[in-house]
SEGUTOR-573031 format. One record per residue (C-alpha): residue number from 0; residue in one letter; x, z, y. Coordinates in steps of 0.1 Angstrom, whole numbers, plus 5000, padded with zeros to 4 digits. Example, Ala and Ser with C-alpha at 12.3 -4.5 7.8 and 13.67 -1.06 7.14 Angstrom:
<pts>
0, a, 5123, 5078, 4955
1, s, 5137, 5071, 4989
</pts>
This chain:
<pts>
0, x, 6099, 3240, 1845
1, x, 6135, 3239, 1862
2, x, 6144, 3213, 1881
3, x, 6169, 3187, 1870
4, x, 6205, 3196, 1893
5, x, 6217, 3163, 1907
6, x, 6251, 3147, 1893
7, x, 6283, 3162, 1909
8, x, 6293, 3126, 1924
9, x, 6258, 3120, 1938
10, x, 6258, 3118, 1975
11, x, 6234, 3116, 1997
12, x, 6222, 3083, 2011
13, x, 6231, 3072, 2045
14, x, 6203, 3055, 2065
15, x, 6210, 3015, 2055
16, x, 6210, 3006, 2095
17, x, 6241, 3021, 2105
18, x, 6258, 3009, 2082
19, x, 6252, 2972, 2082
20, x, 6255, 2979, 2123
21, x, 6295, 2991, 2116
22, x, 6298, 2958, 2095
23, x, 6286, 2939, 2117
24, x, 6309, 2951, 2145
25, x, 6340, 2946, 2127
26, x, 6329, 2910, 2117
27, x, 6326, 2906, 2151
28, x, 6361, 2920, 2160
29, x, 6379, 2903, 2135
30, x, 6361, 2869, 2143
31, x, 6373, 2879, 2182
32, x, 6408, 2883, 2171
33, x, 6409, 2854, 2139
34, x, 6400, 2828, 2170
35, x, 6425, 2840, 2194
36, x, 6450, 2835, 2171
37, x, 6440, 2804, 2162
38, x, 6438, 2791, 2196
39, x, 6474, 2803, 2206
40, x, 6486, 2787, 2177
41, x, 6474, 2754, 2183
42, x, 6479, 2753, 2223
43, x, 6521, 2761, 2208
44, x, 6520, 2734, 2177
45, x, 6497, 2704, 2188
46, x, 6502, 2710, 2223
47, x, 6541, 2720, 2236
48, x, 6539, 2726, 2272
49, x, 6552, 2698, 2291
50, x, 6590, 2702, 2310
51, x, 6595, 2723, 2336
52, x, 6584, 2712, 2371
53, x, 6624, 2724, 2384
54, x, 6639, 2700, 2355
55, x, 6615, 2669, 2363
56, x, 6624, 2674, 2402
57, x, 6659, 2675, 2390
58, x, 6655, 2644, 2372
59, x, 6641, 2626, 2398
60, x, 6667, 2634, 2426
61, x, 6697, 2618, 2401
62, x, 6673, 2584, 2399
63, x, 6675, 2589, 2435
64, x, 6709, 2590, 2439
65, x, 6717, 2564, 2414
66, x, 6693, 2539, 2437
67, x, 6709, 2543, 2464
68, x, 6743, 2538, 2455
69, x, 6762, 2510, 2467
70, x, 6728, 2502, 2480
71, x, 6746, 2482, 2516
72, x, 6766, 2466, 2491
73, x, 6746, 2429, 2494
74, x, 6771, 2405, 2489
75, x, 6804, 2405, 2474
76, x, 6830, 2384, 2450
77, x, 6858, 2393, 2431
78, x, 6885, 2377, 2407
79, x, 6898, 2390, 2376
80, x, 6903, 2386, 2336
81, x, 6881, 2390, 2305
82, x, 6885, 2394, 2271
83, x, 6858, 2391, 2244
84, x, 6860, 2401, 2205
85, x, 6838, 2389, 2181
86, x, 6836, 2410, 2147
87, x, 6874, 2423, 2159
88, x, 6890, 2389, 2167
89, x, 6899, 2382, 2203
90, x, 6877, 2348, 2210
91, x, 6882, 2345, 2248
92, x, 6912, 2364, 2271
93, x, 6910, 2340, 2306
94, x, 6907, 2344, 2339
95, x, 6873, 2348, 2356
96, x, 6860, 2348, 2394
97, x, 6825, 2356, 2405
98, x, 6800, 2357, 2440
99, x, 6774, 2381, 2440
100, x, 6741, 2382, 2465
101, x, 6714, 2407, 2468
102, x, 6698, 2417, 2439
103, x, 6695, 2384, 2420
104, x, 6719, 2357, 2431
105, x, 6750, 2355, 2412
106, x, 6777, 2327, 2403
107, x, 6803, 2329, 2376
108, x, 6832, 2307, 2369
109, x, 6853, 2311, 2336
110, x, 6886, 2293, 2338
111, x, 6903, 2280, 2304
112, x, 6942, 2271, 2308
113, x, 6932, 2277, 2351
114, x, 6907, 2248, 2350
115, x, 6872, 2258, 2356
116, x, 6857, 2254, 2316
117, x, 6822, 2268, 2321
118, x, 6804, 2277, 2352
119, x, 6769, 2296, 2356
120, x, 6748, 2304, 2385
121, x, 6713, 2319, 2391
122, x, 6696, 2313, 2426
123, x, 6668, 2339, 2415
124, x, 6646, 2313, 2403
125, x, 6665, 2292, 2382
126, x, 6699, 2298, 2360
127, x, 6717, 2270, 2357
128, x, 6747, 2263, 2334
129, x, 6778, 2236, 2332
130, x, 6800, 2233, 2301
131, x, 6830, 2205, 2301
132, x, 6859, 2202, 2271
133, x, 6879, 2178, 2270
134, x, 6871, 2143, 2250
135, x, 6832, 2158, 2249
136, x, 6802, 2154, 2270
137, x, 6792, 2178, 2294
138, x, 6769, 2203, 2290
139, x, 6742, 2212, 2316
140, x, 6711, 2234, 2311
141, x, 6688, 2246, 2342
142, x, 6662, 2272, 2329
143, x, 6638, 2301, 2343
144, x, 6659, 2330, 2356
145, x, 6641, 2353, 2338
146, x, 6653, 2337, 2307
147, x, 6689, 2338, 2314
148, x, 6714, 2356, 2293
149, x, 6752, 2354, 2288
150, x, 6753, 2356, 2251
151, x, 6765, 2324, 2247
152, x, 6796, 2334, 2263
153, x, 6802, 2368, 2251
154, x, 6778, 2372, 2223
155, x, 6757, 2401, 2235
156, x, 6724, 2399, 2254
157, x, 6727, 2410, 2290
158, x, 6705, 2397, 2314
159, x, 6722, 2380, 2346
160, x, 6705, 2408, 2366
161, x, 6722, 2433, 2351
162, x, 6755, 2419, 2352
163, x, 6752, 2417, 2389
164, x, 6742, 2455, 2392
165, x, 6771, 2462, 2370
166, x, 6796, 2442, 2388
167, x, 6783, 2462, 2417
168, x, 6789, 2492, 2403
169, x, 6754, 2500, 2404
170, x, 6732, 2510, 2371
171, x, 6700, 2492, 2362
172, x, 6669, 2512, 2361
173, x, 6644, 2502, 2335
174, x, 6611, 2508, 2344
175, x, 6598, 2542, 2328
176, x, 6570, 2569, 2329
177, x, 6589, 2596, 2320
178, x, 6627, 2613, 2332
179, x, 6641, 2634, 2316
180, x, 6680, 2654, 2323
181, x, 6695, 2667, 2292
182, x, 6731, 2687, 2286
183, x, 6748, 2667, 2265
184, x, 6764, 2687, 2237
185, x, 6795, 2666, 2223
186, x, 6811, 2665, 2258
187, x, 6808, 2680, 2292
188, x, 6783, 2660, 2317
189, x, 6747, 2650, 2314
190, x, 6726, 2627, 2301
191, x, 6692, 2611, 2317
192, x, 6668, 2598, 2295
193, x, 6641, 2576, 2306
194, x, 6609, 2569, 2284
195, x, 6583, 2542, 2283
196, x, 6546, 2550, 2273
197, x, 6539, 2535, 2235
198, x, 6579, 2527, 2236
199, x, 6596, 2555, 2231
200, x, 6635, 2555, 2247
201, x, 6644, 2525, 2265
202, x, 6678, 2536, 2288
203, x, 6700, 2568, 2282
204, x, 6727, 2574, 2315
205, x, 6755, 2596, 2311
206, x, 6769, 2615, 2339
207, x, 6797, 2637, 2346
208, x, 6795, 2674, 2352
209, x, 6784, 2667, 2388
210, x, 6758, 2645, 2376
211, x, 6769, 2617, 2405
212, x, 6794, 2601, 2382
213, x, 6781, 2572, 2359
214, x, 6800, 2571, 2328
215, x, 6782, 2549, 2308
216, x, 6745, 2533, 2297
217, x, 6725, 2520, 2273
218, x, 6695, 2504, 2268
219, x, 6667, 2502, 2242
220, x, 6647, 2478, 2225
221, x, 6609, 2493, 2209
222, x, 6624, 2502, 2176
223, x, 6650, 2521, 2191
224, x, 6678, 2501, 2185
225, x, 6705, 2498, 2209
226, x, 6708, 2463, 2226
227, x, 6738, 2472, 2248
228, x, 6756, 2497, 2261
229, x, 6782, 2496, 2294
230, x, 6808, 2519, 2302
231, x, 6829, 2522, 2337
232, x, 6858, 2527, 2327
233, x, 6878, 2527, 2356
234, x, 6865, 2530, 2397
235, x, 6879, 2522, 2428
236, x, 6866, 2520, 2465
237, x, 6864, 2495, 2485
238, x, 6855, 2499, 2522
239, x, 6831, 2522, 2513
240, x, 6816, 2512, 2481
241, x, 6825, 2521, 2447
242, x, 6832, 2491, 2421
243, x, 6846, 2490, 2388
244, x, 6880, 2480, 2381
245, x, 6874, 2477, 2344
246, x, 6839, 2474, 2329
247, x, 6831, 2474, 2290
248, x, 6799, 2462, 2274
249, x, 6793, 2462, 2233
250, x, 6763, 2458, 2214
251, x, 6778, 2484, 2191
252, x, 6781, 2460, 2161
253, x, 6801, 2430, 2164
254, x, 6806, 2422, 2198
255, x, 6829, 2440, 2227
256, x, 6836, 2423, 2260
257, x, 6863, 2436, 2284
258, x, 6865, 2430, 2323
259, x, 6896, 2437, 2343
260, x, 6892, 2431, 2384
261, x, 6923, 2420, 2402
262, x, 6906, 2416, 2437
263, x, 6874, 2426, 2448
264, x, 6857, 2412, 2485
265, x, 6828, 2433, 2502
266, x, 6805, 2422, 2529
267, x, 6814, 2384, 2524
268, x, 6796, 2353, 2541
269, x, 6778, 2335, 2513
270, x, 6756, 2301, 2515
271, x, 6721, 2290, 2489
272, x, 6745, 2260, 2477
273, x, 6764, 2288, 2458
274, x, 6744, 2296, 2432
275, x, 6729, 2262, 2423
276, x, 6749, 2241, 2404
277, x, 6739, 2206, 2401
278, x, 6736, 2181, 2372
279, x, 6770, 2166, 2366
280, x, 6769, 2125, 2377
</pts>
């Protein structure tokens, strides 16, 4: 009896351990590579590596520079005009004088028709205030200096600490955990953005190309929205020190406010009664 011949596609069977051995070596490669790839891609999308160490040293030599400018400058005073507009309209265009002391004491006197309208002063503890119009009552107010603000004069909320750095001609630094130096790309110069933890951007400063040149500032509530923003627009020196000779601050919405300095005095004597102003009698 003949044998049967076997089917012409029959081939012979391969022993069943090698092959489940080649499987199981390309499920292993192809796991090896699958997780690689999967790890590189998270480190570069959940994970961006953080600025470069050059940039962040960079960063922190402007801050540097920016606190220590004008740093002798302890007390000064200086005489000049300001305008303020409110919604457009020009509310206030009188002459102004002002005494400034270390980092904290200031005095301001605004004079209507040359007689001395409204006064304010901060001793670093309290901020006081004096109001007189003619046929009314005075007006005096003595509250925490932390809690003073000029709005009520020119309608945008500027701490008195500020307005003594600016009149100064030196930039307030809001505390921060991060600094960062950025190009800017509208116009030539730099911009140095500082960031709070949980806060997001609280102060931008824009420099010029040679990033020792403050052009401007702003500052930043938690919602990002801008609560003002000053601009030198004109320097000068003074034995030494560099002060503005006209200073712009806006709340970029319905408020501008203008300073023009006619004199400025560096290095002067100054007394405590200066920046106390006492209840009228």
């Amino acid at each position: 009896m003949m044998s049967r011949p076997f089917p012409l596609n029959h081939q012979p069977k391969r022993p069943i351990h090698a092959s489940l051995s080649q499987v199981m070596l390309i499920a292993v490669l192809l796991a090896v590579v699958v997780g690689c790839s999967s790890i590189g891609t998270g480190l570069s999308r959940d994970k961006p590596e953080p600025p470069d160490a050059a940039a962040r040293a960079e960063a922190q030599a402007v801050l540097a520079t920016l606190n220590s400018h004008n740093v002798g400058l302890k007390n000064f005073k200086g005489i000049g005009k300001i305008k303020v507009w409110q919604n457009g309209d020009l509310t206030i265009d009188e002459r102004v004088a002002w005494i400034g002391s270390e980092t904290s004491k200031i005095s301001i006197v605004l004079l209507i028709g040359g007689y001395p309208a409204v006064k304010m002063a901060s001793d670093g503890k309290w901020f006081y205030y004096y109001e007189v119009a003619a046929g009314k009552k005075p007006i005096y107010k003595k509250m925490a200096a932390s809690d003073a603000s000029l709005k009520r004069i020119i309608s945008i909320s500027i701490q008195t600490d500020d307005v003594l750095s600016l009149l100064a001609g030196r930039v307030p630094i809001r505390e921060h955990h991060s600094a960062i130096l950025e190009q800017q790309e509208a116009a030539p110069g730099y911009v140095l953005v500082l960031k709070r933890r949980w806060w997001g951007v609280t102060e931008k400063i824009y420099l010029d190309e040679t990033k020792m040149r403050v052009r401007q500032v702003e500052f930043y509530n938690g919602s990002d929205a801008l609560i003002y923003r000053a601009r030198f627009d004109e320097m000068q020196t003074i034995v030494g020190y560099s002060v503005p000779v006209r200073l712009s601050i806006s709340n970029g919405h319905d408020a501008d406010f203008e300073l023009y300095v006619h004199r400025f005095w560096a290095d002067i004597a100054v007394s405590p009664s200066m920046f106390v102003l006492n209840p009228p009698e």
